[in-house]
SEZA-814440 format. One record per residue (C-alpha): residue in three letters; x, y, z. Coordinates in pm, whole numbers, padded with zeros to 5 digits, always signed. Example, Ala and Ser with C-alpha at 12.3 -4.5 7.8 and 13.67 -1.06 7.14 Angstrom:
ALA+01230-00450+00780/SER+01367-00106+00714/
//
This chain:
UNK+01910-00791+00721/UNK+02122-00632+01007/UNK+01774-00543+01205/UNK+01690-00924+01163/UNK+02052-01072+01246/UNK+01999-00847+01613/UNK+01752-00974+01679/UNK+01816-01300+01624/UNK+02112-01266+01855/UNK+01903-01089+02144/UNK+01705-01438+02149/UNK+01960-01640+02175/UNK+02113-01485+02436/UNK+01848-01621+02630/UNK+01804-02016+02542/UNK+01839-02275+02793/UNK+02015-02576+02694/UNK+01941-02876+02915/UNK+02248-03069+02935/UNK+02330-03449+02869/UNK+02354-03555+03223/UNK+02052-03334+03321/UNK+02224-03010+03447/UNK+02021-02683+03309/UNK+02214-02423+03149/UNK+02144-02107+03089/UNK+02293-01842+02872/UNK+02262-01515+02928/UNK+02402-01187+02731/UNK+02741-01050+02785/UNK+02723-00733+03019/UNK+02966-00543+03161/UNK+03007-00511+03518/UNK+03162-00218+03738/UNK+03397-00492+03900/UNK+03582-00608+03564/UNK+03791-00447+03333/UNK+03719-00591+03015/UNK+03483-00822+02843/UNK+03543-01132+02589/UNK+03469-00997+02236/UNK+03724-01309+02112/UNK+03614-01673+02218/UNK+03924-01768+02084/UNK+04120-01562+02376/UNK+04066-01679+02773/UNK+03941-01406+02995/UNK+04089-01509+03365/UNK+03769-01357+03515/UNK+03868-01461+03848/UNK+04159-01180+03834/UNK+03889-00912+03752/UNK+03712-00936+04117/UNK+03817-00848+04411/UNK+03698-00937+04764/UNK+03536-00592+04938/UNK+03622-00594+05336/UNK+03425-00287+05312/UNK+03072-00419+05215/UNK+02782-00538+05389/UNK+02827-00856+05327/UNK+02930-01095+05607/UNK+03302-01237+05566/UNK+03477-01506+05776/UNK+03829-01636+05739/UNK+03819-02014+05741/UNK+04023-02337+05725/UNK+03982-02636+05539/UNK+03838-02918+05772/UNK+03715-03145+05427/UNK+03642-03091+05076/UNK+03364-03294+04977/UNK+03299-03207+04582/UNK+03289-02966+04379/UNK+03123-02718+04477/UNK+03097-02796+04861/UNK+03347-02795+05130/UNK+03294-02810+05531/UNK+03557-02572+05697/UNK+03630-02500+06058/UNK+03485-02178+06210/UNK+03423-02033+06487/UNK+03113-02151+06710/UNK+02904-01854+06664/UNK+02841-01914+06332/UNK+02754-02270+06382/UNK+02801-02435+06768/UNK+02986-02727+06627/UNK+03257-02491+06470/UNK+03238-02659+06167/UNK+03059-02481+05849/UNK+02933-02745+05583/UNK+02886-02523+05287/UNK+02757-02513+04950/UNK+02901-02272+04713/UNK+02676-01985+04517/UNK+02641-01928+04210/UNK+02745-02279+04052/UNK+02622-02665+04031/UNK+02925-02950+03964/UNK+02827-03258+03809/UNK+02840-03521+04070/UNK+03094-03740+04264/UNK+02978-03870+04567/UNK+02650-04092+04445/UNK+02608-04135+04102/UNK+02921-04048+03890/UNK+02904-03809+03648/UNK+03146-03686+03393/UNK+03396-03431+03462/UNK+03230-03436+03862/UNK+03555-03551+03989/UNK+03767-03348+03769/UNK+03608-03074+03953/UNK+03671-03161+04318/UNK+03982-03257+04247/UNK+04034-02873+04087/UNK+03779-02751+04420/UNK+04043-02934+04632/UNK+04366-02862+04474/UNK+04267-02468+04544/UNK+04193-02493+04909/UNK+04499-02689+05024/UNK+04781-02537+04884/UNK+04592-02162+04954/UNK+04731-01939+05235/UNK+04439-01782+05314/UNK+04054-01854+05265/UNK+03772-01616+05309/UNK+03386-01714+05301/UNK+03128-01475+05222/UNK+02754-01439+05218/UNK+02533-01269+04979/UNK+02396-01015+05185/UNK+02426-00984+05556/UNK+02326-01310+05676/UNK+02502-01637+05684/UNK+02215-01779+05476/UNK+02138-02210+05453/UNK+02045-02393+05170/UNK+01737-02569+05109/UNK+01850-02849+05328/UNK+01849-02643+05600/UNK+02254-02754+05713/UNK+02472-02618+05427/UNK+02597-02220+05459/UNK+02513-02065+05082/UNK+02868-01889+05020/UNK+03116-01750+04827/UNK+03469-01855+04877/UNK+03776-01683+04787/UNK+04085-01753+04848/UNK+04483-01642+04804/UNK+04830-01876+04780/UNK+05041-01606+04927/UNK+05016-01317+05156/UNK+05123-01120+04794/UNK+04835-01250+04607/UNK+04481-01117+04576/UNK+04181-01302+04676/UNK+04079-01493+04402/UNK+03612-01631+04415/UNK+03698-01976+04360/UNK+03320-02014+04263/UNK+03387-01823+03953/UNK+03676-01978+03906/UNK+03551-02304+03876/UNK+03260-02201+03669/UNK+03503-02015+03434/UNK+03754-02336+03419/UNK+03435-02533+03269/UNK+03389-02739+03575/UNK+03000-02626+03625/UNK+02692-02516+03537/UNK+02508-02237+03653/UNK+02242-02233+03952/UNK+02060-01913+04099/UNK+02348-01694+03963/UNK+02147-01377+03770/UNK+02025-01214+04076/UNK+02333-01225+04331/UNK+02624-00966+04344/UNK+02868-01119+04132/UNK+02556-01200+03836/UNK+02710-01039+03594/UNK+03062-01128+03576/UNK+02966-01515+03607/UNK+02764-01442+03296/UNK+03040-01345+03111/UNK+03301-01704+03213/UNK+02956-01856+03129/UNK+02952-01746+02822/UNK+03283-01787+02749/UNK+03294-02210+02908/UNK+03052-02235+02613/UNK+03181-02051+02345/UNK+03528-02196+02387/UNK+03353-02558+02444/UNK+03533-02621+02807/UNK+03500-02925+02967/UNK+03149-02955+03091/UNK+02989-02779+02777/UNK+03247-02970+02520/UNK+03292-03255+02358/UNK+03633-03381+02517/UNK+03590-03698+02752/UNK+03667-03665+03115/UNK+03982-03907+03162/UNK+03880-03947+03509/UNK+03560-04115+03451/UNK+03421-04457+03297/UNK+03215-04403+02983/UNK+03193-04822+02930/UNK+02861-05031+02983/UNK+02916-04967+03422/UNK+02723-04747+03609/UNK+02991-04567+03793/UNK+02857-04521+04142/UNK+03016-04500+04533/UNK+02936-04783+04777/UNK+02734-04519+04943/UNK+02493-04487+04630/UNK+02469-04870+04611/UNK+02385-04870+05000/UNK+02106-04653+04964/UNK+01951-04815+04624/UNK+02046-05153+04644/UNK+01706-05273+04465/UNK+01757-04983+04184/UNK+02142-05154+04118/UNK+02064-05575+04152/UNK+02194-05746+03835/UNK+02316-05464+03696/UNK+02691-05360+03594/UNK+02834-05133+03830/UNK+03214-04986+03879/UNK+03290-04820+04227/UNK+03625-04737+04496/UNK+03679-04947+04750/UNK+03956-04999+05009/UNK+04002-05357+05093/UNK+03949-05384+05498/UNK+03912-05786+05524/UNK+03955-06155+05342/UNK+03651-06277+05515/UNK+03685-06610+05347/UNK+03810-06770+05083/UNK+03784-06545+04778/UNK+03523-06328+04932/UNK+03627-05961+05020/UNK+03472-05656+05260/UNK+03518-05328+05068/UNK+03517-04990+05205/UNK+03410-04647+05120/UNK+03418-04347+05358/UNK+03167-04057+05290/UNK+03319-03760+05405/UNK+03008-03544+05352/UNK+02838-03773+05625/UNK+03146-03885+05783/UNK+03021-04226+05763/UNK+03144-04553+05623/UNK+02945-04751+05406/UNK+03082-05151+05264/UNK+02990-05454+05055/UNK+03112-05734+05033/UNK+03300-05909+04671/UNK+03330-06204+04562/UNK+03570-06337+04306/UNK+03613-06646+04081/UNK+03884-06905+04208/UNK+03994-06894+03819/UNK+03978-06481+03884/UNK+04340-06313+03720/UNK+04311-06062+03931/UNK+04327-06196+04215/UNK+04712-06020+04284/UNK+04500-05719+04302/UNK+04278-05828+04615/UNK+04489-05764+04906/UNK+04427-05588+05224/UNK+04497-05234+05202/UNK+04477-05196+04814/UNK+04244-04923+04684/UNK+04064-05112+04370/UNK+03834-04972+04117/UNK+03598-05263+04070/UNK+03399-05376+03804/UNK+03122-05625+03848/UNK+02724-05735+03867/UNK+02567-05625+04231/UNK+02333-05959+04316/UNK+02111-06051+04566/UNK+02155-06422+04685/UNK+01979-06620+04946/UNK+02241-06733+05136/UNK+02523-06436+05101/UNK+02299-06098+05059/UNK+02389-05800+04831/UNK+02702-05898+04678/UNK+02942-05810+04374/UNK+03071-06031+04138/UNK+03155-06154+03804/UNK+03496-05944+03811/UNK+03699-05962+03523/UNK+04070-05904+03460/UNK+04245-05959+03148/UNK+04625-05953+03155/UNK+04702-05883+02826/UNK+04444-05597+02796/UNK+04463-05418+03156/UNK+04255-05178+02987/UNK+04000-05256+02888/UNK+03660-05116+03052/UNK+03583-05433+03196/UNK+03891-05468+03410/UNK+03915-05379+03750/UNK+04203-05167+03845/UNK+04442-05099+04149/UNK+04467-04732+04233/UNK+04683-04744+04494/UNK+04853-04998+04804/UNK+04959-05027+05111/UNK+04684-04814+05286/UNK+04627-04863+05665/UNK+04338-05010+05735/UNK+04161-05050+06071/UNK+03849-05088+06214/UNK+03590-04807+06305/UNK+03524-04830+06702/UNK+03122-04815+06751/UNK+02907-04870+06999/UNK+02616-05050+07072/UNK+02326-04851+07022/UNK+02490-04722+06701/UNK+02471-05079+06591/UNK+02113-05075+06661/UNK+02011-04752+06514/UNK+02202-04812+06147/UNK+02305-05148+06105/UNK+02073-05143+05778/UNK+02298-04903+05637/UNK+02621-05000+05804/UNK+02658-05361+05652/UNK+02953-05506+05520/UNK+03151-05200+05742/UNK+03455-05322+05942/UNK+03409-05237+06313/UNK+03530-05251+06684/UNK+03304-05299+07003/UNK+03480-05304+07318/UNK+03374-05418+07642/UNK+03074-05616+07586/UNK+02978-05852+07887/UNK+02850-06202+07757/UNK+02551-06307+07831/UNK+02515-06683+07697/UNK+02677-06859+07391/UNK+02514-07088+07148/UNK+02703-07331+06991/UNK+02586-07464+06588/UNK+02607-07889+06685/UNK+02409-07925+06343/UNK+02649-08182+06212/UNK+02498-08156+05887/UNK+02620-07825+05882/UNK+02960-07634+05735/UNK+02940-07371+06075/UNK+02981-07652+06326/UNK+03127-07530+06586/UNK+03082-07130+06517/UNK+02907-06971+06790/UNK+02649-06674+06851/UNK+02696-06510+07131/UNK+02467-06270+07300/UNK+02606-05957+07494/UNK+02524-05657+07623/UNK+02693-05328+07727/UNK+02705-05135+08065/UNK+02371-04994+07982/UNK+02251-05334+07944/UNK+02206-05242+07503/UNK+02213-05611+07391/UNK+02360-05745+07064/UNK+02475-06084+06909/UNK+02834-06139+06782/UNK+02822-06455+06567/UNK+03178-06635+06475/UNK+03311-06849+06236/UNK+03485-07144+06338/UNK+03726-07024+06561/UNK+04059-07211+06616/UNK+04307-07185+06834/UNK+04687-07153+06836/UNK+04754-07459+06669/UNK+04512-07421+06353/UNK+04352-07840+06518/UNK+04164-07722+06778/UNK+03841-07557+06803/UNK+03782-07285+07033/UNK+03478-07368+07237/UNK+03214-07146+07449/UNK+03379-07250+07781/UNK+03668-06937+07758/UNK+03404-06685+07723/UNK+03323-06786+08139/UNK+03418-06864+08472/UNK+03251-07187+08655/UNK+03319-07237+09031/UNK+03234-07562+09184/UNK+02853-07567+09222/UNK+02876-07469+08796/UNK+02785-07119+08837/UNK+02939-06920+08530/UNK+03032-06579+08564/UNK+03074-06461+08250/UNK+03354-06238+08085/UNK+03396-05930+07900/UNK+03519-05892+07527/UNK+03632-05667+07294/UNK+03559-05795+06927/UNK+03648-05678+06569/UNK+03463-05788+06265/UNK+03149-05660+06026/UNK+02841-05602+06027/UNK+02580-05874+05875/UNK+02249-06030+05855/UNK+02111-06365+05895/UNK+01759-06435+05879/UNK+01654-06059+05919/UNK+01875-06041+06264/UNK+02162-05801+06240/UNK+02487-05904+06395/UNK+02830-05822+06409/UNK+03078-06099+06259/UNK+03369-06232+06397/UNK+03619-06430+06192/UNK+03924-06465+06347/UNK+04038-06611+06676/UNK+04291-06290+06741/UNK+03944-06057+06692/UNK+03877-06146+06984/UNK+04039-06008+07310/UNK+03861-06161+07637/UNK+03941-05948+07977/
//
């Protein structure tokens, strides 16, 4: 019976379980390695692995102190360096050893638990240290992201702590690629132990930071990229409120900082809408809604839902915070013309943009009469249409017609002006534009 119980043991120490949100996990056996003290013969005691390491000056390994230019997830942060390890002097890296659910596409549980614990390390730490796994700064399979280990102290008292293994250890990721490197051992032991003791990731408790309900809990960025994957479907995302377009329709924001790129859409709500207190420039929402695709407004949320007497409930969305400055992005033409796909619904600045001619909608049959397209081009002659609403002037009566946007001497030659113009990014009949919707977005030299 004892033979039989070993061996049953010395299997399982090799399973793989495959996860619930499709992260692989391995366990391995429990081995002792020359860098830790002890091992965790109790699962109901927590081993602080993290204390058991520390960081070897002395090794072959390359080492580089850093500072924290933007953490991006869980497990990857860029930080400045200096530019002979990249030119740019930034270092985008992905950390070894470990694999955090996600946060900045598709939303998975406990994915921003862990960036928030990624980040909370970083910022408040006096000192950070990245190292490689042999001796070469090594790139993932992307060919941009430094592989690395990153350690890190709070005070110049302190020892380094490997925040990899600290994050594994906490429960806050799986495993990836972790058996053969340096530290293989000891990260098989806090492995171990995040399962035994059922933490986070490998346990049963809900992550209180994400949305279990019937919403696909996304970024604006995901829905960007797979609008056709998300139409007519529930959807809950984080938006910052840049612009009341018109009446009860909304441009939302989202900045990537991985891509250091801003991605928007646009949301509609009800006139009937309780929520409504809650859409106001500058608020950071958590919205709740059905992305559609209509002919005459594009990819769009809506169907938002508030209920006062039940704020909570799943279906609600929900202000996260106020007050936040908003501005546009300053751009330039070409680009516009290189990702304007991508870049609808953003809230953006061109400046100095010579008109060319103006078209006027005289359509009386139509709501726009009176709104103007105007096409433009920069001082390398890049051309691109800005399209207004009905502009107005001073006194809210009268429209504002093409005639300011030029100069006409007495033979009715125009020379025409140059403008700087704030609005977003849309499309009309397959042509890309940028929109302008109020008179003071304007500023003619």
């Amino acid at each position: 019976m004892k033979k039989f119980i070993a061996l049953l043991l010395i299997l399982l120490a090799g399973i793989t379980i495959a996860s619930c949100d499709g992260i692989s996990v391995t366990i391995v056996p429990v081995t002792t390695d020359t860098n830790t003290t002890s091992t965790n013969s109790n699962t109901d005691e927590f081993i602080d692995y993290a204390s058991q390491l520390r960081l070897d000056f002395n090794s072959t390994s390359l080492k580089q102190e850093v500072t924290v230019k933007q953490c991006i997830d869980g497990d990857t942060t860029h930080f400045f360096c200096p530019s002979e390890i990249d030119e740019t002097g930034v270092m985008k890296t992905r950390y070894l050893g470990i694999d955090t659910p996600e946060s900045t596409g598709k939303i998975q549980p406990w994915g921003k638990a862990a960036s928030k614990f990624n980040k909370s390390k970083l910022l408040n730490a006096q000192s950070i240290y990245v190292e490689s796994e042999d001796s070469n700064w090594n790139v993932d399979s992307t060919g941009t992201r430094f592989l690395v280990w990153v350690w890190y102290r709070l005070s110049e008292t302190d020892d380094y702590r490997l925040l990899n293994l600290e994050i594994l250890q906490e429960g806050y990721a799986a495993t990836k690629n972790y058996s053969s490197t340096k530290y293989g051992d000891i990260f098989g032991q806090a492995h171990n132990q995040a399962i035994s003791q059922k933490l986070r990731y490998y346990g049963e408790e809900q992550d209180p930071d994400y949305d279990y309900g019937a919403y696909a809990e996304v970024t604006i960025k995901e829905l960007r990229e797979n609008l056709e994957e998300y139409v007519d479907k529930n959807v809950r995302f984080e938006g910052l409120i840049v612009m009341n377009s018109s009446a009860n329709t909304y441009i939302v924001e989202y900045y990537d900082v991985d891509t250091e790129t801003y991605y928007g859409i646009s949301v509609y709500s009800s006139y009937s809408f309780a929520g409504e207190f809650m859409l106001v420039v500058g608020n950071m929402v958590s919205f709740a809604g059905v992305l559609s695709n209509h002919d005459s407004f594009g990819y769009q949320i809506s169907d938002l839902t508030y209920f006062a007497m039940r704020p909570d409930n799943p279906k609600c969305i929900r202000l996260l915070s106020e007050n936040n400055e908003v501005k546009p992005h300053t751009i330039d033409v070409p680009f516009f013309n290189e990702n304007q796909v991508m870049a609808e619904d953003t809230y953006v600045k061109l400046e100095n943009l010579t008109v060319v001619s103006v078209y006027t909608t005289t359509n009386p049959q139509a709501s726009s009469i009176g709104a103007m397209t105007l096409t433009c081009k920069d001082e390398n002659d890049n051309q691109i249409q800005i399209r207004t609403s009905v502009l107005y002037e001073e006194d809210g009566k009268t429209k504002v017609t093409e005639d300011v946007f030029y100069d006409e001497d007495e033979e009715g030659n125009k020379t025409w002006k140059t403008i700087d113009v704030i609005g977003t990014i849309d499309e009309y009949e397959g042509t890309y534009q940028v929109h302008v919707y109020f008179t003071g977005d304007i500023n003619i030299h």
